[in-house]
N, C-alpha and C positions, 0 to 999 in steps of 0.2 A: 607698668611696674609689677613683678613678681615674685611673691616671697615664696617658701621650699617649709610647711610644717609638718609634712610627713611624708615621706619612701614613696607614696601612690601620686603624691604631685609631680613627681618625675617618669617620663615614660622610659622603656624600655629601652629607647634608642638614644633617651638621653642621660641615662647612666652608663650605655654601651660608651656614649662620646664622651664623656667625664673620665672614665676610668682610659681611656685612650689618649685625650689629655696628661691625664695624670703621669702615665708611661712614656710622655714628651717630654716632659718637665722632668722626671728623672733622668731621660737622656741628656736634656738639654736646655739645664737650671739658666743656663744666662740669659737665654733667650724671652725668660719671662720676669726678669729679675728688676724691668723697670715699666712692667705693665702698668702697675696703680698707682704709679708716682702722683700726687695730688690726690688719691683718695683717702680714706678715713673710713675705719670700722670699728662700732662700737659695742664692746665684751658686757652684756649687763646680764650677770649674773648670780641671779637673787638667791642660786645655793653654791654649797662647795664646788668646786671640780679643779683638777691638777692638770690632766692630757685634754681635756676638751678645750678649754677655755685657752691654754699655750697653745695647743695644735692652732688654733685661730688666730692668735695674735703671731707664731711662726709664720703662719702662711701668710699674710699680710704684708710682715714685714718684708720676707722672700719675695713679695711682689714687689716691694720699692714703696709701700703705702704707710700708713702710721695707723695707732690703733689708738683710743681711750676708755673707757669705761670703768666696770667697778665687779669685785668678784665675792661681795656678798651682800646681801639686801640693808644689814645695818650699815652700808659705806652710802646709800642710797637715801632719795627724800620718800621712798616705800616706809624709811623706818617713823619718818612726820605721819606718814597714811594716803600718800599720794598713792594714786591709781596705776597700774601697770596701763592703762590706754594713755594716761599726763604725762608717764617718764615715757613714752616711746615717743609721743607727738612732739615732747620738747629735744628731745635727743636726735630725733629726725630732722633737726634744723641743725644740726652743726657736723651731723658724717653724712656717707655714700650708704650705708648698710651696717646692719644689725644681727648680731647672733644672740641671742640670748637666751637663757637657761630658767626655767621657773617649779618651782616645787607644785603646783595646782596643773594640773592638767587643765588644758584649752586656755592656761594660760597666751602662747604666743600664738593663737589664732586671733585674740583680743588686741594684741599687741599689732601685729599684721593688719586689721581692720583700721587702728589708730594711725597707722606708718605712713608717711609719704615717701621711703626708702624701702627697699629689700628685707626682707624680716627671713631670717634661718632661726629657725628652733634648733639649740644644742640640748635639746632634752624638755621634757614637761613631765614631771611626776612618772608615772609607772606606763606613761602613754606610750609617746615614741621618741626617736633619739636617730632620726633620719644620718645627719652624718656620720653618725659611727657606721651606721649601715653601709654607707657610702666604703667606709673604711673598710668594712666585712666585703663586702662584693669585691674591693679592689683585689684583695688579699685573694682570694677564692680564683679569682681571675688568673692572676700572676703567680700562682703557685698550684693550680689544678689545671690552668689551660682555658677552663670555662665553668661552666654550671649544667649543661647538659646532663640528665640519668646519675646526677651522684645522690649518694646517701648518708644525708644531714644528721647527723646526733646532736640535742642541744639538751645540758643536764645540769640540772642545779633547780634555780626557782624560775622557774617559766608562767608563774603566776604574777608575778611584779616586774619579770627582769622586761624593761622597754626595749632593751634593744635585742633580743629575741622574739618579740611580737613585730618590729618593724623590720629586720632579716627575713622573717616567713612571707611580710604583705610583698618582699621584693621579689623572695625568690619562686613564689606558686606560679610567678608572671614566664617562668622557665621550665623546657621539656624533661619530662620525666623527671622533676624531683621528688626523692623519698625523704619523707620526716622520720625520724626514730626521735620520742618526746621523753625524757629519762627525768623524774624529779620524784622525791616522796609525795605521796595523794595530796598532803596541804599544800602542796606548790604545784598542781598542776596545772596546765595551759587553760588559762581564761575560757569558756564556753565562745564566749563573742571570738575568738583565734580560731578556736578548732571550728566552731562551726561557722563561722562567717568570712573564714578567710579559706582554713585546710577543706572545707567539706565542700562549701562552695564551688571553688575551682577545681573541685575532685581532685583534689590531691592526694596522695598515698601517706598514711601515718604510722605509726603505732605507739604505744606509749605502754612503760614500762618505768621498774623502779631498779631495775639490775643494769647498771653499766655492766659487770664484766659478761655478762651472758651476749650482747649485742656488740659491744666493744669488735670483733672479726667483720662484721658489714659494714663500718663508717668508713666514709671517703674523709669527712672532716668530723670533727668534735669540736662544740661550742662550749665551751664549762660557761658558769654565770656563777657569781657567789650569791649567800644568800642573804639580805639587803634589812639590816638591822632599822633600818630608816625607813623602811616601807609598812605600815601598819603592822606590823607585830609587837606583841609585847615581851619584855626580856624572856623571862621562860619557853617561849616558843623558839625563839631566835636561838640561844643556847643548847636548846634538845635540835634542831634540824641545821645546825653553821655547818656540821661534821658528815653529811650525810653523804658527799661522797668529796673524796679528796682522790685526785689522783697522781700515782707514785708511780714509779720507774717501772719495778714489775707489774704493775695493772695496762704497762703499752705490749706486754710481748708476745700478745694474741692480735695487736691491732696492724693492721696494714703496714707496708712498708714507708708507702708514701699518705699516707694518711695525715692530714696538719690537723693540730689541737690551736684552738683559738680562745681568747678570751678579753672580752672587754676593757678589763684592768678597771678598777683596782681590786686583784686577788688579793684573799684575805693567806688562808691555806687551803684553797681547795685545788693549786695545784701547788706539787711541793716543788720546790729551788733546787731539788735533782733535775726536775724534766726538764730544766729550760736549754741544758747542755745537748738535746736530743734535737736532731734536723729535723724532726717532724713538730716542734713548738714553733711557731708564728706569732704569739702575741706580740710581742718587741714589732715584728715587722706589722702587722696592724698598726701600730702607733705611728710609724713612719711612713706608713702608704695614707692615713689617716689625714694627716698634712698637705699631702699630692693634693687629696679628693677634696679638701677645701680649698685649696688653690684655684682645683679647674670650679667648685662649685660659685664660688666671688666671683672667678672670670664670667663664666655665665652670666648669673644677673645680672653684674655689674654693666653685660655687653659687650666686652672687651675680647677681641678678636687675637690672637697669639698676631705680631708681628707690628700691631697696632701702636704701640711705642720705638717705634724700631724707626 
C-alpha cells in the first residue's frame, strides 16, 4: 500500500506517466469511465476547500466509483476530539482510499501511518499540496511542451503559499530551470526552500520585489494570493493583500506565449480583465487538475486503463 503526502514521493518518471495518463483520459474519457466501479473514496476535509475537495470527488465519479466523506472538521467526530490517526483507521474500513486536507502540517503523514488504505494529502497547512502540483506540472506540460530551461516567475507570498514550495521540490528535479522569487521581504521563500531545495540542487534563482522589471524573462508566471488564514494578523494582511495585482497593461512587456497560472482562489491579485487573454491558464489548471487525480487514484488504487474493459 502507498500513500502520495508530498511531490518528492513521486519520481520523475512517474509523474511523466500521470500527466501522460491524464492526456489519455482527455482524449479518451470512455475508456476510463468504468475503471472504479466498486470503489469508494473518502473526502475528509477538516478545512474549507471548493476546487480540491470537487476535483476529487469529479474524478471519482468520472471513474464509475462513489465518494463519502465530510468537508469540514465540525461535520466530523474531530469536533467530539477524536484523533486524526481514529478517523482514518475507522474510515479505512469502509473505502479503497483517502484524500484528505488538514490545517496542521504532518497532519496526513499521521493519517497515512494509521491507514490501511492509500492516503493523498489534498494539502496540510502551509506544507505541501502535492496534487495541485500534479495540476501545475500538467499545465506546464500541455501548454509549454515541457519543463526544460524555462524561467519560473512565482509572486505573491511564497512564504506560506504550499503549493509554491511543492512546484519548486518538483520542478529542480528538471534541466535548467530558472527561479525568479517575486514577493515583498515579509513573504519571502522559507530559508528551508531556497536553501534546502533551490541551493541544494544548484538551482538558479533570484529574487526580487519588482514584477514589472522581470515581467520580459518569464516563460510562466505563478501569482499566489496572499493567505489571510496563515498566521498573519489583520493589519499585516490588509498592508501586503495589494502588493502586486496584475492588470492587463502590466502583460505588454511579457512574452507572447508566456501562461500566468494561479492556484485559485484569487482574491484580486489577478483582475477579471486578464482572464480574456490566451496567455491565462488558471481555468485550465482546474480542469487538467481533475485528469491528474484521475491518473493519481488509478495508480494506487493499481488500476491498469483497460482493466474494466
Amino acid at each position: 500500500m502507498r500513500s502520495v503526502l508530498n511531490i518528492t514521493d513521486l519520481t520523475s518518471d512517474e509523474i511523466d506517466s500521470l500527466i501522460e495518463t491524464a492526456g489519455d483520459i482527455i482524449e479518451r474519457p470512455e475508456a476510463y469511465s468504468r475503471l472504479c466501479q466498486g470503489k469508494k473514496l473518502a473526502t475528509l476535509f477538516f478545512e474549507p476547500s471548493t476546487r480540491t475537495r470537487l476535483s476529487f470527488e469529479a474524478a471519482m465519479y468520472e471513474l464509475g466509483g462513489h465518494v463519502i466523506g465530510f468537508s469540514e472538521a465540525q461535520s466530523s467526530s474531530s469536533a467530539k476530539g477524536e484523533s486524526v490517526a481514529d478517523t482514518v483507521r475507522t474510515v479505512s474500513c469502509y473505502v479503497d482510499i483517502i484524500a484528505m486536507r488538514h490545517p496542521k502540517e504532518g497532519a496526513p503523514l499521521v493519517a497515512a501511518g494509521a491507514a490501511t488504505v492509500p492516503v493523498i494529502n489534498a494539502g496540510d497547512g502551509g506544507h505541501n499540496h502535492p496534487t495541485q502540483t500534479l495540476a501545475d506540472l500538467c499545465t506546464i506540460t500541455r501548454e509549454k511542451g515541457g519543463f526544460d530551461g524555462l524561467t519560473v516567475g512565482m509572486c505573491g507570498d511564497l512564504q506560506f503559499g504550499r503549493t509554491v514550495h511543492s512546484l519548486i521540490s518538483a520542478l529542480v528535479r528538471y534541466k535548467n530551470i530558472r527561479f525568479v522569487l517575486i514577493s515583498p521581504d515579509e513573504l519571502r521563500l522559507p530559508d528551508y526552500v531556497r536553501e534546502g531545495i533551490l541551493e541544494k540542487n544548484g538551482c538558479r534563482y533570484t529574487e526580487t520585489g519588482d514584477l514589472l522589471s522581470v515581467m520580459p524573462e518569464l516563460d510562466v508566471l505563478y501569482m499566489t494570493r496572499v493567505q489571510r488564514e496563515r498566521n498573519f494578523n489583520e493589519a499585516d494582511y490588509i498592508r501586503l493583500k495589494d502588493s502586486y495585482i496584475l492588470t492587463p497593461d502590466k502583460l505588454e512587456t511579457a512574452k507572447k506565449d508566456m501562461i500566468v497560472m494561479h492556484p485559485l482562489p484569487r482574491v484580486n491579485e489577478i483582475s477579471v480583465k486578464v482572464d480574456d487573454d490566451p496567455r491565462a491558464c488558471y481555468f485550465k489548471q482546474v480542469l487538467y487538475g481533475k485528469y491528474m487525480r484521475m491518473a493519481l487514484m488509478l495508480m494506487l488504487l493499481g488500476i491498469k486503463q483497460g482493466a474494466a474493459e
